[in-house]
C-alpha positions as CSV (number, residue, x, y, z in Angstrom):
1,X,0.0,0.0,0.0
2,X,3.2,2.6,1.0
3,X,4.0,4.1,-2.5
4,X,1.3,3.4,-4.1
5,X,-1.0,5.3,-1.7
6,X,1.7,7.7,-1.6
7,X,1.0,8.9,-5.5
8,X,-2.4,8.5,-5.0
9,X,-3.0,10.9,-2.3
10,X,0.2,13.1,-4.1
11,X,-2.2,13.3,-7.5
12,X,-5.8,14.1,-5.0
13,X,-7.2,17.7,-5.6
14,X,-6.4,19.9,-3.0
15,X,-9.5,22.1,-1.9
16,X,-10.4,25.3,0.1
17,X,-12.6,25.0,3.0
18,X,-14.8,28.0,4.4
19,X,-17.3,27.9,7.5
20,X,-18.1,27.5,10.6
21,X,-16.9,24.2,12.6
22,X,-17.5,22.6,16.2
23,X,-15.8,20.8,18.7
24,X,-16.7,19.7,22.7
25,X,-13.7,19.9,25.1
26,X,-13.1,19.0,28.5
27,X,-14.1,22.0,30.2
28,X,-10.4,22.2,31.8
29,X,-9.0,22.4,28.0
30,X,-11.0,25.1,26.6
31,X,-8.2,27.6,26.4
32,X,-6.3,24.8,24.2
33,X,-9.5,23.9,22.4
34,X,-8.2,25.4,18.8
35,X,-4.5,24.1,19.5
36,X,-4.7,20.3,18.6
37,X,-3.1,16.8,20.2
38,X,-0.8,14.6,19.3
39,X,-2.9,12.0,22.0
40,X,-4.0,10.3,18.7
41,X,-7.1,10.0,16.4
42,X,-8.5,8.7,13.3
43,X,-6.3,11.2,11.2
44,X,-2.8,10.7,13.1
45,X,-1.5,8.6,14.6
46,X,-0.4,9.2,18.8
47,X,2.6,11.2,18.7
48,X,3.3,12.2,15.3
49,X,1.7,15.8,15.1
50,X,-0.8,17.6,16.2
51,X,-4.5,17.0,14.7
52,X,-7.6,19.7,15.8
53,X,-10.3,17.8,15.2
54,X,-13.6,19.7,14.5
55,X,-16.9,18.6,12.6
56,X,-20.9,20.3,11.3
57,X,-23.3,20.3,12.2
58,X,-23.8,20.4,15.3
59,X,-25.6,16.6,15.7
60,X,-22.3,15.0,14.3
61,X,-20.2,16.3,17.0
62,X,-22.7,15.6,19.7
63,X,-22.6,12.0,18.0
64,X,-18.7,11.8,18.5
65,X,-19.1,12.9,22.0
66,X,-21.4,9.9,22.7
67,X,-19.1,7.6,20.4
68,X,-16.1,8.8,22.4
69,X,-17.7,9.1,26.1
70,X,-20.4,6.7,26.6
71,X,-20.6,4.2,24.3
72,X,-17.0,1.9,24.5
73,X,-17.8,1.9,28.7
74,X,-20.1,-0.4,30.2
75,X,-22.7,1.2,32.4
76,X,-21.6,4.5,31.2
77,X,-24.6,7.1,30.3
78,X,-24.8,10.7,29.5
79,X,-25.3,12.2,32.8
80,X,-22.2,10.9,34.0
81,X,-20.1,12.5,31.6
82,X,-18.0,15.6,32.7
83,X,-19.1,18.9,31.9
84,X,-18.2,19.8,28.1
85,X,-18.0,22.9,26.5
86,X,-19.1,23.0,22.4
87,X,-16.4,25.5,20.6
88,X,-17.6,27.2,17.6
89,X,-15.0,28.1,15.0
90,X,-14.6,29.8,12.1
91,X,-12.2,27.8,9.4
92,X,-10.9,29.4,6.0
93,X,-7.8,26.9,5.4
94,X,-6.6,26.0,1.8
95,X,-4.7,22.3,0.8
96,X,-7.3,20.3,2.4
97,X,-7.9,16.2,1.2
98,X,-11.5,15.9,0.3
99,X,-12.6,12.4,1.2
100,X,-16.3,13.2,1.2
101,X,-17.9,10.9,-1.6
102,X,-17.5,7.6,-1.9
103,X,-15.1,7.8,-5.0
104,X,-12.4,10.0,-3.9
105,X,-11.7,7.9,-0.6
106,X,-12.1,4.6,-2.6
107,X,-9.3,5.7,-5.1
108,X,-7.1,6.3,-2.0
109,X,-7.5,2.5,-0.2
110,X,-10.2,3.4,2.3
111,X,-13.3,1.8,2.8
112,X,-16.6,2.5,4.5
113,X,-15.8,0.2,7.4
114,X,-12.4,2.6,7.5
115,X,-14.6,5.6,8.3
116,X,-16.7,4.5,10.3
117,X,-14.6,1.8,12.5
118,X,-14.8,1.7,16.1
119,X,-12.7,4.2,18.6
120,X,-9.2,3.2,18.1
121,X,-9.6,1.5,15.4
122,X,-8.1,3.6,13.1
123,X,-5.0,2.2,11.6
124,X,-5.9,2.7,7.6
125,X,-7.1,6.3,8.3
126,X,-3.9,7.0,10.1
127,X,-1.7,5.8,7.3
128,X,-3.6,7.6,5.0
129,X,-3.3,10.7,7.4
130,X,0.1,10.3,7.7
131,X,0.7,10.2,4.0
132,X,-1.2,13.3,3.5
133,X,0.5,14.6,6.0
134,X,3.9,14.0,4.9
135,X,2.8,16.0,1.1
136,X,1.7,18.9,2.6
137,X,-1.8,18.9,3.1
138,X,-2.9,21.5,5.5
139,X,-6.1,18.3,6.7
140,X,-8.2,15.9,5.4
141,X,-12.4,16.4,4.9
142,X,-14.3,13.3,5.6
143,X,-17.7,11.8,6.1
144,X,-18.1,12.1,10.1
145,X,-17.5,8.3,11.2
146,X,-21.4,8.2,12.6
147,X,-22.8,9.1,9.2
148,X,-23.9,12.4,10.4
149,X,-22.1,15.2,8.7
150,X,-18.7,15.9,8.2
151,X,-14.9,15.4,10.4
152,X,-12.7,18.2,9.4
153,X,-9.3,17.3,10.9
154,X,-6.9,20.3,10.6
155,X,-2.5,19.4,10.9
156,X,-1.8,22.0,13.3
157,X,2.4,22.5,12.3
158,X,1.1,22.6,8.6
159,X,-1.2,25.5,8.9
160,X,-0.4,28.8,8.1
161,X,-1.0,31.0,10.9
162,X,-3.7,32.8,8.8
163,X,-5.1,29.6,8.6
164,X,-5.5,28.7,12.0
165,X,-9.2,27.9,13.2
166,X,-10.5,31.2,15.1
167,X,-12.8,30.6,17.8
168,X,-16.1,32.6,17.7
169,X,-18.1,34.1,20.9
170,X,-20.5,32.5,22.3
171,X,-19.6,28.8,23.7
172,X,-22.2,26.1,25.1
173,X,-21.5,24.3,28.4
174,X,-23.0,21.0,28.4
175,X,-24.0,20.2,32.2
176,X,-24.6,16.9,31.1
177,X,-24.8,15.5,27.2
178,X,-27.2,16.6,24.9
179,X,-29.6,13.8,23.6
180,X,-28.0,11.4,21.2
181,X,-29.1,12.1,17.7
182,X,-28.1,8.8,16.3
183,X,-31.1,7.3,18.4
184,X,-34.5,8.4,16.4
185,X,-37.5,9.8,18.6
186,X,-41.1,8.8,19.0
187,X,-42.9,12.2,18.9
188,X,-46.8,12.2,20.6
189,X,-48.1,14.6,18.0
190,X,-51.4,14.9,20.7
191,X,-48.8,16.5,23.6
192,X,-45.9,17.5,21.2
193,X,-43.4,15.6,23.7
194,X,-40.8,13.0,22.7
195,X,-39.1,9.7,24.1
196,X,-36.5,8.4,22.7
């Protein structure tokens, strides 16, 4: 797969991407929300640079924060999660690896069960990361791994500092989750409540 990945991902389009982003932090890490981690992720691998991971709309990150915090532990549920804060940002980077249909990531090795693999299980993503990485690309655009919207994952020592996500005013504080919106909702027309 090395070289052979390596001119495939060397001959991708490399496009602009303009909007507004999300992310939920730990609320003791919001002043290094927009800085990124090299703990590992889908897009790179622990220790070999720093990703910011954000994602839109707002349903797909909620989704990651249940696919991240609640679902790999037993007996977890939402209201024992920590306190999170949901970071809005506004993102105008250029060089960015667009894997969002179904052609462009299959030219380049990866396969639906790639993106959407459990936590940790990451290893084609991060080669592929990696690889983009090493040619310059400034991130990579992909279908969110839930199937609700979209991951933007940003190489931090890549950008230029024009290019660096700016955070916009107005943060949420999640006391406790929000509901999952993977899980559909029964809806009482009659009393216009909801259970899930």
């Amino acid at each position: 797969m090395g070289r052979d990945i390596s001119e495939a991902v060397a001959r991708a389009p490399r496009i602009e991407v303009h909007g507004i982003f999300e992310r939920h932090v730990a609320t003791k890490w919001v002043p290094r929300a927009l800085e990124g981690s090299a703990a590992g992720g889908r897009w790179g691998a622990e220790g070999e640079f720093a990703v910011i991971y954000l994602g839109r709309p707002t349903a797909a990150v909620v989704a990651e924060a249940y696919r991240h915090l609640v679902d790999p532990i037993e007996g977890m549920t939402p209201e024992r999660v920590r306190g999170r804060r949901l970071i809005s940002a506004k993102v105008d980077v250029t060089g960015v690896l667009d894997l969002r249909d179904r052609r462009s990531w299959r030219s380049l090795g990866i396969t639906e069960d790639d993106l959407t693999s459990d936590v940790g299980d990451y290893e084609a993503c991060q080669l592929l990361g990696s690889v983009a990485h090493q040619l310059g690309f400034h991130g990579v655009l992909a279908p969110a791994a839930t199937g609700l919207g979209e991951t933007l994952a940003l190489f931090v020592d890549l950008l230029p500092s024009e290019e660096l996500p700016v955070a916009l005013g107005g943060p949420v504080d999640w006391l406790v989750l929000p509901p999952d919106p993977r899980r559909l909702r029964v809806v009482d027309l009659k009393s216009g409540t909801g259970e899930a």
